[in-house]
C-alpha positions as CSV (number, residue, x, y, z in Angstrom):
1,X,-30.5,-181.7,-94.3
2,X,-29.2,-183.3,-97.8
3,X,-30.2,-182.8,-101.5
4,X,-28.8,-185.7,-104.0
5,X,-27.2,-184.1,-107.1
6,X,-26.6,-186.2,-109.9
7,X,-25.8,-189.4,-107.2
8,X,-23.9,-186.8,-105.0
9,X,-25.1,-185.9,-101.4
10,X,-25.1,-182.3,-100.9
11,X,-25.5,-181.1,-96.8
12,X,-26.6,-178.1,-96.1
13,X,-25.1,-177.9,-92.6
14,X,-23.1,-175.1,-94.7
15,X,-24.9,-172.5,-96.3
16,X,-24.2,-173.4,-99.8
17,X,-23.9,-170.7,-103.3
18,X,-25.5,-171.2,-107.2
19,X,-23.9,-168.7,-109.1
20,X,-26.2,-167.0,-111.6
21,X,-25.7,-167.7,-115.3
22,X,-28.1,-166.0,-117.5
23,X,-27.6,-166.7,-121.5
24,X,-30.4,-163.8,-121.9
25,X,-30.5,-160.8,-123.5
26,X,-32.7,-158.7,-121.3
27,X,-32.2,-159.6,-117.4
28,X,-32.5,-156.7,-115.1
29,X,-28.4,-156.9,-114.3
30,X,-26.2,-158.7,-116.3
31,X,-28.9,-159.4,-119.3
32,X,-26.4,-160.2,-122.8
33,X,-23.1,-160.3,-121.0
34,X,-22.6,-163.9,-121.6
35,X,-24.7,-164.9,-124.5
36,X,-21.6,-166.2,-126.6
37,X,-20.1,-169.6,-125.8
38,X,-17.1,-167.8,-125.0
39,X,-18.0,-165.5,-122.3
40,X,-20.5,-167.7,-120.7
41,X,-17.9,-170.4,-120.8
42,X,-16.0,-167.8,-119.2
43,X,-18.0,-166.5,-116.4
44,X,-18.4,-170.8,-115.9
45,X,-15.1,-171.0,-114.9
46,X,-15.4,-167.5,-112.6
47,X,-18.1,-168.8,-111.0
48,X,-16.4,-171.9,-110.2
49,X,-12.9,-170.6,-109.4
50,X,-14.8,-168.3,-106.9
51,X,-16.8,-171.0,-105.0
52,X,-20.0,-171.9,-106.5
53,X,-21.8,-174.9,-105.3
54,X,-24.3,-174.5,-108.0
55,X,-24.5,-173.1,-111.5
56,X,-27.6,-171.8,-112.4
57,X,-28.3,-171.4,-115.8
58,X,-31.4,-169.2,-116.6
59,X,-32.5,-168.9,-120.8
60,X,-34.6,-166.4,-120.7
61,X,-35.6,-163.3,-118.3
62,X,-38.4,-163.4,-115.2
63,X,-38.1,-159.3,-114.5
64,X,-41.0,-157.9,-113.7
65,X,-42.9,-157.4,-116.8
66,X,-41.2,-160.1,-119.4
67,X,-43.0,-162.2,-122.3
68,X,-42.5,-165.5,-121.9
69,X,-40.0,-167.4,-124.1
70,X,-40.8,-171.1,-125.9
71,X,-39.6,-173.9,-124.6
72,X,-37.6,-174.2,-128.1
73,X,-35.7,-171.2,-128.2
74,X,-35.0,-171.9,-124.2
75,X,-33.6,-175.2,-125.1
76,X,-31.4,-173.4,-128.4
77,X,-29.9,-171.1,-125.9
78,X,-29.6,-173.3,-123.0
79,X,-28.3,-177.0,-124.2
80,X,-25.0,-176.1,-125.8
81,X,-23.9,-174.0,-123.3
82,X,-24.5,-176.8,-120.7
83,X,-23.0,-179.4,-123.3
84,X,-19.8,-177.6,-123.0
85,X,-20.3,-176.7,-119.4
86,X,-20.1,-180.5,-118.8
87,X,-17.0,-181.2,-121.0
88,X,-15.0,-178.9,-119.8
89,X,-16.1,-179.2,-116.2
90,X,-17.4,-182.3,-115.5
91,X,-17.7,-182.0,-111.7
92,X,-19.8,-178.8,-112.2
93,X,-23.7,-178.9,-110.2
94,X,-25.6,-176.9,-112.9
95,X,-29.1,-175.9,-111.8
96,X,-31.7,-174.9,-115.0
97,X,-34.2,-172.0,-114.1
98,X,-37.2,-172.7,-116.2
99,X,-41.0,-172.9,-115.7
100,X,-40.9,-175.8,-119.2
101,X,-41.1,-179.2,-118.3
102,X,-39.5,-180.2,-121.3
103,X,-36.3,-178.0,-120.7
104,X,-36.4,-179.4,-117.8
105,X,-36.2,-183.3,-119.0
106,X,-33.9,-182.5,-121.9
107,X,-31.6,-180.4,-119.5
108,X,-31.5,-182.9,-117.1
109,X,-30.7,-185.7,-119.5
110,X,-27.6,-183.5,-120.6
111,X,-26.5,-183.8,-117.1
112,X,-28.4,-180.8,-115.0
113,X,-28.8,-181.6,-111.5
114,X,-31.6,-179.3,-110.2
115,X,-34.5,-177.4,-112.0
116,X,-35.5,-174.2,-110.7
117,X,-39.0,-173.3,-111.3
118,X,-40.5,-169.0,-110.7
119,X,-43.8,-170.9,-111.1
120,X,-44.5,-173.7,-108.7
121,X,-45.4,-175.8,-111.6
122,X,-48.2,-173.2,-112.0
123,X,-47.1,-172.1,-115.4
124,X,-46.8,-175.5,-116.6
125,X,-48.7,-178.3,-115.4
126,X,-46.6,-180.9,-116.3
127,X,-43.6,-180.0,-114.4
128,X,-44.0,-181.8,-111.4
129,X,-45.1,-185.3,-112.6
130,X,-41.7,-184.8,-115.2
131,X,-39.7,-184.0,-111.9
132,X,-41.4,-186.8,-110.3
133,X,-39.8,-189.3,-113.1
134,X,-36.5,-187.3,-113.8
135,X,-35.8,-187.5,-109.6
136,X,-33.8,-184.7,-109.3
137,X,-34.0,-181.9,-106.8
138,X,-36.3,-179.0,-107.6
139,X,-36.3,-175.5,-106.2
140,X,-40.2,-174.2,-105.1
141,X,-40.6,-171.2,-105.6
142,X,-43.7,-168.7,-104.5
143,X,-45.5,-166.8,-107.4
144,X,-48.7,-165.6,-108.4
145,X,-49.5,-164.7,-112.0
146,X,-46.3,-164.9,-114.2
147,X,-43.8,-162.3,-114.8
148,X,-46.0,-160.3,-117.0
149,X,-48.4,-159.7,-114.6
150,X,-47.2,-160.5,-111.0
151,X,-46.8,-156.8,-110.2
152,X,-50.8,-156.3,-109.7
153,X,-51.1,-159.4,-107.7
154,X,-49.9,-158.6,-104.6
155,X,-52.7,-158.9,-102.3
156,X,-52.6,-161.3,-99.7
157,X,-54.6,-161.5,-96.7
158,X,-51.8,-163.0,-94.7
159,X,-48.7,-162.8,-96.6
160,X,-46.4,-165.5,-94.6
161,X,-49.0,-167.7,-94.0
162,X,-50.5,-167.5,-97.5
163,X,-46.8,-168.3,-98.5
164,X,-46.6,-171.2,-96.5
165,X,-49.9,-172.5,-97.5
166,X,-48.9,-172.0,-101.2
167,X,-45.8,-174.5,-100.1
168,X,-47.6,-176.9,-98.0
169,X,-50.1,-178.0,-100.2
170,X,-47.2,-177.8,-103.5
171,X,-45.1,-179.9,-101.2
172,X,-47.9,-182.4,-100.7
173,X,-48.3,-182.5,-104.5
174,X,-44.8,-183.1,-105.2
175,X,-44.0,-186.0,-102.6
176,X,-47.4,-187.6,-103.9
177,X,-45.0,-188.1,-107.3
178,X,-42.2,-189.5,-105.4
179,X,-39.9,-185.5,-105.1
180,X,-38.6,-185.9,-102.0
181,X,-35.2,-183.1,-103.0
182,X,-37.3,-179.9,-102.5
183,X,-36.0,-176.3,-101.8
184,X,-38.0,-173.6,-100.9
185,X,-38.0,-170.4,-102.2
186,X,-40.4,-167.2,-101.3
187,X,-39.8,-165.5,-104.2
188,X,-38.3,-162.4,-103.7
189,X,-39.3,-159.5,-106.1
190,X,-42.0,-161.6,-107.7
191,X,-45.9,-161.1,-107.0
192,X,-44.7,-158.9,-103.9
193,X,-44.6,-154.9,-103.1
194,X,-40.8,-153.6,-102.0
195,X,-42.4,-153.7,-98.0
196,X,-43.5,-157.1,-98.7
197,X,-40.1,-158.6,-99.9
198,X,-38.6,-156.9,-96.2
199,X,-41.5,-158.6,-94.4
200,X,-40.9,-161.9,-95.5
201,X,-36.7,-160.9,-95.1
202,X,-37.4,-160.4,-91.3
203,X,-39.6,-163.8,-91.3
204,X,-37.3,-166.1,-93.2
205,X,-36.9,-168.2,-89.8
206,X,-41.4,-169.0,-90.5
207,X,-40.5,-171.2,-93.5
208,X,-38.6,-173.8,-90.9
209,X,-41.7,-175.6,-90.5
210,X,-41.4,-177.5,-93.4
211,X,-37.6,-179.0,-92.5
212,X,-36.4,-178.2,-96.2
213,X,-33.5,-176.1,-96.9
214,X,-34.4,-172.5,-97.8
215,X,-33.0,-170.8,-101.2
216,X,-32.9,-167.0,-101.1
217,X,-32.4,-165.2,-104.1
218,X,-32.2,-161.3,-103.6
219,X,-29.0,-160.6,-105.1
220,X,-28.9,-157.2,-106.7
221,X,-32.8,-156.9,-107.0
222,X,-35.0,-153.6,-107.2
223,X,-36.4,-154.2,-103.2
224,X,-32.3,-153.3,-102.9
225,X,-31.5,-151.2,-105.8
226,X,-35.4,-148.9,-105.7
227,X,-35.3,-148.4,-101.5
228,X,-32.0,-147.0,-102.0
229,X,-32.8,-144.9,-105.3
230,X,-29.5,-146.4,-107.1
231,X,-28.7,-149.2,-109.9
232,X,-28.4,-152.8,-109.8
233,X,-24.6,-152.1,-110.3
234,X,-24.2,-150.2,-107.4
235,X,-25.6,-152.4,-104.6
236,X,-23.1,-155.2,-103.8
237,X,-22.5,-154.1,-100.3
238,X,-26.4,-154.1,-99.5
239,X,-26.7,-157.3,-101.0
240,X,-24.2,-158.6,-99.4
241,X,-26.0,-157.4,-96.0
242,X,-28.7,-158.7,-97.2
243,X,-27.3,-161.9,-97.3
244,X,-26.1,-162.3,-94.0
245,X,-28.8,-161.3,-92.4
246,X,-30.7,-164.3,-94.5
247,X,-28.1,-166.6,-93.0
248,X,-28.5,-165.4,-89.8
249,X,-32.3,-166.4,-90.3
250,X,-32.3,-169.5,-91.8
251,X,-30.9,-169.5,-95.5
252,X,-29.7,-172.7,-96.9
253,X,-28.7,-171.7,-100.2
254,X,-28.0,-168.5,-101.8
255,X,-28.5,-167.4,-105.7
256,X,-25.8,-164.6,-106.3
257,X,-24.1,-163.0,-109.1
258,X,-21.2,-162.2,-107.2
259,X,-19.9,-165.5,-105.9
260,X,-16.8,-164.3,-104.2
261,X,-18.3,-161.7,-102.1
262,X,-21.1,-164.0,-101.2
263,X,-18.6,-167.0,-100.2
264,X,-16.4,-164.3,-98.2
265,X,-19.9,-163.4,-96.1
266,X,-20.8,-167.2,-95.2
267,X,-16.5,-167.8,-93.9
268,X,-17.8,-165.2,-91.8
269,X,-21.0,-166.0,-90.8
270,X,-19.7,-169.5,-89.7
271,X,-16.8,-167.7,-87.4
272,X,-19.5,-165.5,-85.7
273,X,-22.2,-169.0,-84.9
């Protein structure tokens, strides 16, 4: 099971990592701790050093309850930041989470690899015909609504097999455009009560169907933080249980703050298979 990245083969024999970047202000966790060149250049290099296959650089915040950003002021926050990425680490995979098709094109001609879209290409309709021209691997994720209002719609009459009819007819859209680099995400935390989020957790292994490589992104989020009545910066050893227990059920790719910990729970994951 391969991906190409900018005319690189990735294989996802080995669970592989995209550490989180967010230039935002407002994100649920790290929101404003790396919206100067400097520190995001910074936590660039951390991520890196630390083992990130992946760089995934969000512009603006998808918590539960957050107005949408333009496409412009995405783009003014995200394309110098990647600029520099790219010049001072050339070798870098950098991911762009955005629902804009034209972040997504002008990101990509500055050398992103991968888009990552919350929506689906529900929130704009022209992102899968620009993925279909720009050819480059694009992460699926399951919503409903947007982040504004996904908390009241999370009725489902059969929540993994409404999931995986969401993906099966997106997937047919997307290879109809010529996408054939697709990741699946269920969207942890979005359109989804805290029991669902464990009930697709405990049927991660039902997404196999499809033969693509699953991307699981959990990492410090309130289905953690709420059950156990703490703070997003007190649940690294949860997530990190978390995570292996998505490995152990068929995670391909996980999206993590804390890149380190992450990498130390897939050395030892691959010593137990």
């Amino acid at each position: 099971m391969t991906i190409n990245v900018n005319g690189e083969l990735i294989d996802f024999s080995e669970p592989k990592i995209a550490g989180i970047l967010n230039l935002t202000e407002d994100s649920f966790y790290d929101g404003g701790k790396y919206s100067t060149m400097d520190k995001a250049l910074k936590q660039t290099e951390k991520l890196i050093v630390d083992g990130a296959d992946f760089i995934d650089i969000g512009g603006q915040s998808t918590r539960p309850g957050a107005d949408f950003l333009s496409a412009e002021v995405e783009l003014k926050r995200i394309i110098p930041v990647l600029r520099q990425i790219k010049k001072e680490f050339p070798d870098s995979k950098i991911s762009v989470d955005t629902f804009w098709s034209k972040v997504a094109e002008e990101t990509v001609n500055e050398g992103a690899g991968m888009i990552n879209d919350i929506s689906g290409g529900n929130i704009d309709k022209n992102m899968f015909s620009t993925i279909g021209r720009l050819k480059v691997p694009y992460v699926l994720m399951h919503m409903k609504g947007t982040p504004k209002t996904m908390s009241q719609q999370t009725n489902y009459k059969d929540l993994i097999l409404d999931i995986n009819y969401f993906f099966s007819e997106k997937i047919n859209e997307l290879k109809e455009l010529g996408v054939n680099d697709i990741l699946l995400d269920p969207g942890f935390g979005f359109s989804k009560t805290m029991e669902q989020n464990y009930e697709i957790m405990k049927n991660l292994d039902k997404f196999a169907i499809f033969n693509l490589p699953l991307y699981v992104g959990i990492s410090r989020k309130g289905m953690i933080y709420k059950l156990l009545n703490t703070t997003a910066q007190k649940i690294l050893t949860p997530t990190s249980a978390l995570h292996l227990y998505a490995l152990e059920h068929g995670a391909h790719l996980l999206r993590v703050h804390d890149v380190k910990e992450a990498k130390e729970i897939i050395k030892l994951w691959e010593m137990l298979k």
